[in-house]
Structures are given as C-alpha cells and as structure tokens.
C-alpha positions in Angstrom: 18.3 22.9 4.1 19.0 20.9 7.2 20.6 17.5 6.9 18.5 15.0 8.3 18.9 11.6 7.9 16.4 8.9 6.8 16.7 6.9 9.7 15.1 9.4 11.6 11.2 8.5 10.3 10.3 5.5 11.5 7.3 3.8 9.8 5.4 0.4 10.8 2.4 -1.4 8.9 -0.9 -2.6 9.2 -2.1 -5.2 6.4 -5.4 -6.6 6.1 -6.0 -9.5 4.1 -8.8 -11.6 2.5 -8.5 -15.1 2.3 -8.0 -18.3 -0.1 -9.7 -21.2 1.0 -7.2 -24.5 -0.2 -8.0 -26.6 -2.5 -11.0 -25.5 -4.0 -9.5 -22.0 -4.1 -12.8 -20.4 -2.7 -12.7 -16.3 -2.0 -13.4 -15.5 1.4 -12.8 -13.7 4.4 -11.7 -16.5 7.1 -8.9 -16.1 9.6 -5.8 -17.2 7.8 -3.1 -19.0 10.4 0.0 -18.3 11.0 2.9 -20.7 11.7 2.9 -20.4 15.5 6.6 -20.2 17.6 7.6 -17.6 14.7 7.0 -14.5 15.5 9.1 -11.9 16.7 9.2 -9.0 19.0 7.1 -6.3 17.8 5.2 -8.6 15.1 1.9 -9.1 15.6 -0.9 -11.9 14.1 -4.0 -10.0 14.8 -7.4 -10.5 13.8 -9.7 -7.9 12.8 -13.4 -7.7 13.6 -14.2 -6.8 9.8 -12.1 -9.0 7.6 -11.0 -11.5 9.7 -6.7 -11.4 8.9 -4.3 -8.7 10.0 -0.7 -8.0 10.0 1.3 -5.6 11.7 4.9 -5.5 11.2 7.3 -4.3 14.0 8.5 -0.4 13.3 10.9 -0.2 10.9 13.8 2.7 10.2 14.5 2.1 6.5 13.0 0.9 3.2 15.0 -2.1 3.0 14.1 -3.0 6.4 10.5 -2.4 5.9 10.9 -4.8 3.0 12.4 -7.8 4.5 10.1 -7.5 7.4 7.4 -7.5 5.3 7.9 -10.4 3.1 9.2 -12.2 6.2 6.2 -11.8 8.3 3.8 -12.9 5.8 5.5 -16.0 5.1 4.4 -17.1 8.3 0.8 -17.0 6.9 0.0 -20.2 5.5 -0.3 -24.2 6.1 2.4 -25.0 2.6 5.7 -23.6 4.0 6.1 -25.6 6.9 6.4 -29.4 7.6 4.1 -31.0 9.3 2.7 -34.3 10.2 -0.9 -33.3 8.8 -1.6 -35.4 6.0 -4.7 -32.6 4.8 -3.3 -30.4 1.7 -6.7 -28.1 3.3 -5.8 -24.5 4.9 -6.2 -20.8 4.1 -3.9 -18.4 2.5 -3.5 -14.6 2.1 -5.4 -12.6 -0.5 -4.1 -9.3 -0.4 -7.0 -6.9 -2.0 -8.9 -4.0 -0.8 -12.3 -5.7 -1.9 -13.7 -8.4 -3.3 -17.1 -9.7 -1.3 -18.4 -7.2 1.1 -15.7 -6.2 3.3 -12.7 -3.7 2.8 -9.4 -4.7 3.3 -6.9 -2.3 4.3 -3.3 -1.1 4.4 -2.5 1.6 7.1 0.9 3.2 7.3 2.0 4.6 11.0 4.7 7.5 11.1 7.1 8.1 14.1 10.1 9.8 14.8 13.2 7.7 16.1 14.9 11.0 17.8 12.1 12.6 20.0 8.2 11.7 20.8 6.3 12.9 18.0 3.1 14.6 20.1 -0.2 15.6 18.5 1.2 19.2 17.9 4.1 17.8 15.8 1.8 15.5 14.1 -0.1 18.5 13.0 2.2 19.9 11.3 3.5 17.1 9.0 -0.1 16.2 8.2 0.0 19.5 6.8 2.9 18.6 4.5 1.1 15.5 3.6 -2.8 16.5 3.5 -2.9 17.3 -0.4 -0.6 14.7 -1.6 -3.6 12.2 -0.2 -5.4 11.6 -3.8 -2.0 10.9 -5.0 -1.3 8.2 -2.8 -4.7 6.8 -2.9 -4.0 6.6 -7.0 -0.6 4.7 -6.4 -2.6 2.5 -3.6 -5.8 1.8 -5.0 -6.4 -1.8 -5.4 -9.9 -2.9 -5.4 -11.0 -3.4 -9.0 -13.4 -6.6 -8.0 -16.7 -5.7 -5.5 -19.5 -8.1 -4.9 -18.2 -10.9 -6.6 -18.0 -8.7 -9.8 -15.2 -7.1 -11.9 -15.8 -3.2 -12.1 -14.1 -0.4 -14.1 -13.1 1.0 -10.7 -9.7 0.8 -9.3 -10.6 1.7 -5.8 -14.2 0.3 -4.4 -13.1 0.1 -0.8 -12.7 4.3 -0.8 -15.7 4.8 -3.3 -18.0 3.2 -1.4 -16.8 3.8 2.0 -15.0 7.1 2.1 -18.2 8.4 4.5 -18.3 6.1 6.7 -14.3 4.7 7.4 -12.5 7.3 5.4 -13.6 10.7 6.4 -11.7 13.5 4.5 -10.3 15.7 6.9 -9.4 19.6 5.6 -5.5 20.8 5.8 -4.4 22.0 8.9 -7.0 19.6 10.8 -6.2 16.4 12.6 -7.7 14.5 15.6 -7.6 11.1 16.8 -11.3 10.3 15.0 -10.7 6.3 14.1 -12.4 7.3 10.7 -10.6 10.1 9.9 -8.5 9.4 6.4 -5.5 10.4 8.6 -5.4 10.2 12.4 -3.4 10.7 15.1 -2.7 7.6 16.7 -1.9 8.5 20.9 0.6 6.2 22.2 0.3 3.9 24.4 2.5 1.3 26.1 3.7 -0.9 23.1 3.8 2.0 21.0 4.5 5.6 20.3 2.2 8.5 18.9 1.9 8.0 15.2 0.6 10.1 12.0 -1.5 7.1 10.4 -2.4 6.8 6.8 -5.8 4.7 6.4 -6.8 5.1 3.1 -4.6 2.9 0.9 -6.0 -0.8 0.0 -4.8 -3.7 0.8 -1.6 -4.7 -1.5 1.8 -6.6 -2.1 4.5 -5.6 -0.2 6.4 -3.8 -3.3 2.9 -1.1 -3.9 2.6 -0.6 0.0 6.3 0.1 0.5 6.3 2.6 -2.8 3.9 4.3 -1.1 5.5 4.5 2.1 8.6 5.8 0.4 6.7 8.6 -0.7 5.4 9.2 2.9 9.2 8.8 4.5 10.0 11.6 1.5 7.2 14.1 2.6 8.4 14.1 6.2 12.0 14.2 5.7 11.4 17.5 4.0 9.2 19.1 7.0 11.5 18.1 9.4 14.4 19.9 6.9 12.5 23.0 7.8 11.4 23.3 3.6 7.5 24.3 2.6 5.0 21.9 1.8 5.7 20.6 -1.8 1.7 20.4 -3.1 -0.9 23.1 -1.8 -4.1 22.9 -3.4 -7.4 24.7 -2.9 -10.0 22.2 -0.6 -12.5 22.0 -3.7 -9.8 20.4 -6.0 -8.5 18.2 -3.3 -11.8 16.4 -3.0 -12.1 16.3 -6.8 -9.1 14.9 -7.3 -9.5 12.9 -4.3 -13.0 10.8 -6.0 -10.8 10.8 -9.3 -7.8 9.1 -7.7 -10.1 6.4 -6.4 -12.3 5.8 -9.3 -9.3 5.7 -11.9 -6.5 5.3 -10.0 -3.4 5.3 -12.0 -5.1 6.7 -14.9 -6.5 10.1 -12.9 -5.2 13.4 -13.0 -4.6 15.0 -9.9 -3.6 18.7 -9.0 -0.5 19.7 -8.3 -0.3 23.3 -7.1 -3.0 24.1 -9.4 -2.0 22.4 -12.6 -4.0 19.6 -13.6 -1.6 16.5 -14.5 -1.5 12.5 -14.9 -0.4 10.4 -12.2 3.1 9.6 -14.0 3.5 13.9 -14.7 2.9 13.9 -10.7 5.2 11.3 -9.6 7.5 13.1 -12.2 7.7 16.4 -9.8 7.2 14.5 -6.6 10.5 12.4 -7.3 12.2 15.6 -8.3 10.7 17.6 -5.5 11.8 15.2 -2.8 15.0 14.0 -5.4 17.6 14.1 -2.2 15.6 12.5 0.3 14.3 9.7 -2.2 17.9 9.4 -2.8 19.5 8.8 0.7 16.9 6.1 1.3 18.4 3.3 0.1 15.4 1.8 -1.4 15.5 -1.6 -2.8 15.6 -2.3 -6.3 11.9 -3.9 -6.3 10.2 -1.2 -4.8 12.3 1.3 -7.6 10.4 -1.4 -9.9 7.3 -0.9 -8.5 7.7 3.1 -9.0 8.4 2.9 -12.2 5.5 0.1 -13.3 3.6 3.1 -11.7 4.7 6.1 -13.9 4.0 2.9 -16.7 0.2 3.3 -15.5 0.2 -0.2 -13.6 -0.3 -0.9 -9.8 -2.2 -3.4 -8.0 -5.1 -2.8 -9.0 -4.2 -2.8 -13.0 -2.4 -6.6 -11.6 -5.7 -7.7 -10.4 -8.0 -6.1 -12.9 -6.0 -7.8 -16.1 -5.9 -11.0 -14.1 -9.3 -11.5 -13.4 -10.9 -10.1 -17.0 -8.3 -12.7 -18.2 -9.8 -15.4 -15.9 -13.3 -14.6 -16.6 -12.9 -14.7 -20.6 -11.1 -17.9 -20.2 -13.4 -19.7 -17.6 -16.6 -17.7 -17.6 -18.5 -19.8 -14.3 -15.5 -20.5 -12.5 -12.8 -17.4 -13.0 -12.8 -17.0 -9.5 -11.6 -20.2 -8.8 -8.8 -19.8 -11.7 -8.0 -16.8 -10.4 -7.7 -17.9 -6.8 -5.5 -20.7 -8.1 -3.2 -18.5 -9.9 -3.0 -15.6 -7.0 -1.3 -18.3 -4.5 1.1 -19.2 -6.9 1.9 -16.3 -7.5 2.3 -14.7 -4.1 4.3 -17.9 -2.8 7.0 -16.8 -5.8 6.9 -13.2 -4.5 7.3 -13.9 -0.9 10.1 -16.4 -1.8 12.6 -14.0 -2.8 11.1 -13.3 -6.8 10.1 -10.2 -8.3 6.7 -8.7 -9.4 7.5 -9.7 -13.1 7.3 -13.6 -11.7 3.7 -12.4 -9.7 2.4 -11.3 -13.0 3.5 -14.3 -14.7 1.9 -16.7 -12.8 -1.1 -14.8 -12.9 -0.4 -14.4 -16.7 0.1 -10.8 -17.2 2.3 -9.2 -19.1 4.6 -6.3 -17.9 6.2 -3.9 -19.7 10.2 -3.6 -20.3 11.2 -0.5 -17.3 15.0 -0.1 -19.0 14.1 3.1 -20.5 11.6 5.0 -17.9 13.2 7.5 -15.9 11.8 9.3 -12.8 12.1 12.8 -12.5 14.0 14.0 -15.2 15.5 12.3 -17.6 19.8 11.4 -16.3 18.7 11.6 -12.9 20.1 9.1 -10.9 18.7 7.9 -7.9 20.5 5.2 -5.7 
C-alpha cells in the first residue's frame, strides 16, 4: 500500500442555515448577517435562493483546519459578538437544521486533490469508492427530525421528502455534473478547482459535519493508495438502505458487503477498514467525540429531536420559542471554544459518559 499523506485531500464546505429571529426567538428562514470587514480569502457569506443563509469555508488540508475554520467563520454570523453603537438587542442568528418549516437546509462537502487537478475521469473513480458508503453517511448526517412546524419520528425529512427532486440517487460507476445528483461533479472554474461534492447530508454543527468529512478524507486516501473499494453492495440494497438511513438515521441498519448491521457495527469496520488513514489525520479531540456519541446512537438529529420533545412537554404552545431560546445559547458556547457536552446542556440533554467506547476494536488506538 502506497504512502500517501492526508494533506493530499483537500476538502471545503458549504453550510446552509435557518435562522433565529432575536428576541422573540421566532424560527425562520431570513438572511442572517455577518459581521462585515471579517472575512477572509476564500470565505464566502452567500445567500441562497432557497433558504436564505449560506456558508462556504475556504479549502481546507486537514481536520483540524477544517475545524477552526469552521467555528471561526460562523462566528461572524450574528449581531451579539461584536460592539456596536446600536442600542437594539434585535438581529438574526444561525439555526443549523436540515428542516424545520418548508425549506431544506443543507451541508455539501467538496473533495479536491492538493497535488494534481482532479478531472471528471478521476472523480469517477473515487465516487466509485464512495457510492455505497452514501446511506451510511446520510445515517451519521441526518438532522431533520422537525418538518412543518411539527416534531416527527424521522431523523432525516429533508432526504425523505426530497430525495426525487434535489437528491437524485445516482448508480455506482455513474457521475455527471447534474446539480441534483446526490453526488456531482463540480467543473472548476476560476475561484475553484474540480470537486467530487457530497449533497446529501443536513445541515449540522461543525463537530457532525467534520465526522462526516473524516470519513470522506478516509475513503479517498485509500483509492488514491491504489486499495479496493471497502463496501460493495448490490444496487437494490443500496437504495434500501439508503430510505432506512434517512428515516432512522442512527438507529438503521445498513449493508456492508452484504451483511446487514447497525450503524455503530458499521462504523465499527469502517474505522478498522480505513484504521491507518483515520489515524494520520490528526483529528481533533471533539470531532473523536462526535464519532463516538455516534457509535452511542446520537447525532444531530437525536440533539434536536430530545430538545424539542423536551420543549414541547414542558411548554406545549410555545416550545418553539423555548427551544429557539435554548439553541442560541447553546451554539454561542459551542462556537466559543466549548464542547458538545456544554451544547447539550444548554439545551438540557443529557449525554452519555464516552470513557469506555472504543472504535474499531477494542485497544485500538487512534491518534
């Protein structure tokens, strides 16, 4: 197996965002500002035509990177960090959810390579390698448990209900540059280069959407060692597993090379498929958090989901509102240098104690 560093997959973000209207905490989907001056090369304050906010972060070559860029940029979101000579406590802040109302949010992941152009054949061939791990990352991803104003049982509404239209499965072996493909080629152009880009994952905190992308960064290091796809599954079970990734999310069983398993027995073998790369990435110690809340059954979708069944028993006409109050606070810990255990305590969630989950096999230690 070729040595090939992790520096050699470059990754950048896209992150779509509903929004928090202050100080009657109202749920909507308004352009959020950013603090304007404090932006830097690469970043970019967007809006989009469907939910209003966007973020894209500037490419990034490692995990760590990825992170501080991450948190960093959507600091800037806001009117409560800064001074200023405005009087008003009024203003807009981030709600980072795949659904609530009627709009999807989104969080697209765009693959490069930092040592050579990475054309539409090339892209080809590592959407091969990632094809059938799709319904697993979807199941890591999925965080859309509220639609229409309404709490469902369904940890992913914004695939559900829109995989035909914006989220197109696309068979192994296939790729195009279709803007409602699951996975796209993205052609560059003159602020970027060609890119592999992952649509289907909700919108989510920085710690979910960087798990996720570690996973991604793990699947190409191994094509470009030159080693075989680590998950081939027939098309029928992909598509099952697929509609069961979005409806249960963490709680699904996928297929992995034909063996039916939970998501934690999954991430199991993915970690110890891809244990060398995963290892050589110098992932923080939050996002290793986030992995293993994940083999616990929790993502962002089980966050929101507890937090607003909790909301709704306790205020029953005005959870929203509760809820709303309780997401900013929490956030603003999280993007202020906390962990997800202080996100989950503002929004009054208990986690559970990680000391004793390992990933992989048991004694496997990974940096």
């Amino acid at each position: 197996m070729a040595k090939i560093s992790h520096r050699t997959v470059v990754a950048g973000l896209e992150l779509e965002a509903y929004s928090i209207r202050i100080p009657d905490y109202t749920i909507g989907h308004q352009l959020v500002p950013f603090r304007r001056g404090t932006s830097e090369k690469g970043e970019r304050f967007t809006r989009d035509s469907t939910i209003g906010t966007e973020y894209n972060s500037r490419p990034f070559a490692t995990i760590r990177e990825g992170y501080f860029l991450l948190r960093g940029g959507l600091r800037k979101y806001g009117s409560g960090r800064y001074r200023s000579r405005k009087r008003s406590v009024s203003g807009h802040e981030l709600l980072l959810v795949g659904g609530w109302t009627d709009r999807f949010a989104g969080a697209h992941i765009h693959l490069s390579l930092a040592d050579r152009e990475l054309t539409k054949a090339l892209a080809k061939k590592l959407a091969w390698h990632v094809h059938d791990h799709i319904p697993f990352l979807i199941a890591l991803g999925a965080n859309s448990p509220v639609w229409a104003n309404r709490i469902t049982d369904v940890a992913s509404n914004r695939i559900v209900r829109a995989t035909r239209k914006y989220f197109r499965p696309i068979a192994r072996g296939e790729l195009y540059q279709r803007m409602y493909d699951e996975m796209l080629f993205s052609r560059a152009r003159k602020t970027k280069p060609g890119t592999l880009e992952l649509r289907v994952l909700d919108s989510n905190l920085p710690e979910f959407v960087l798990a996720v992308t570690c996973m991604l960064k793990a699947v190409t290091l191994n094509w470009l060692a030159g080693c075989a796809a680590t998950n081939r599954i027939p098309a029928a079970d992909y598509v099952r597993a697929r509609q069961e990734a979005a409806e249960k999310g963490v709680r699904a069983k996928l297929c992995w090379n034909g063996e039916w398993v939970t998501v934690p027995r999954y991430l199991d073998l993915f970690v110890w498929a891809h244990r060398n790369f995963l290892d050589e990435m110098d992932i923080p110690e939050e996002i290793w958090s986030a992995i293993r809340l994940i083999k616990r059954r929790i993502n962002g979708s089980t966050l929101i989901g507890k937090a607003s069944q909790l909301a709704c028993e306790q205020h029953p006409r005005t959870w929203q509102r509760h809820f709303a109050e309780r997401y900013v606070q929490g956030l603003n810990e999280l993007l202020s240098g906390n962990t997800l255990y202080d996100f989950a305590e503002r929004l009054c969630v208990n986690l559970p104690d990680l000391d004793s989950v390992w990933l992989g096999r048991r004694n496997l230690e990974l940096a």
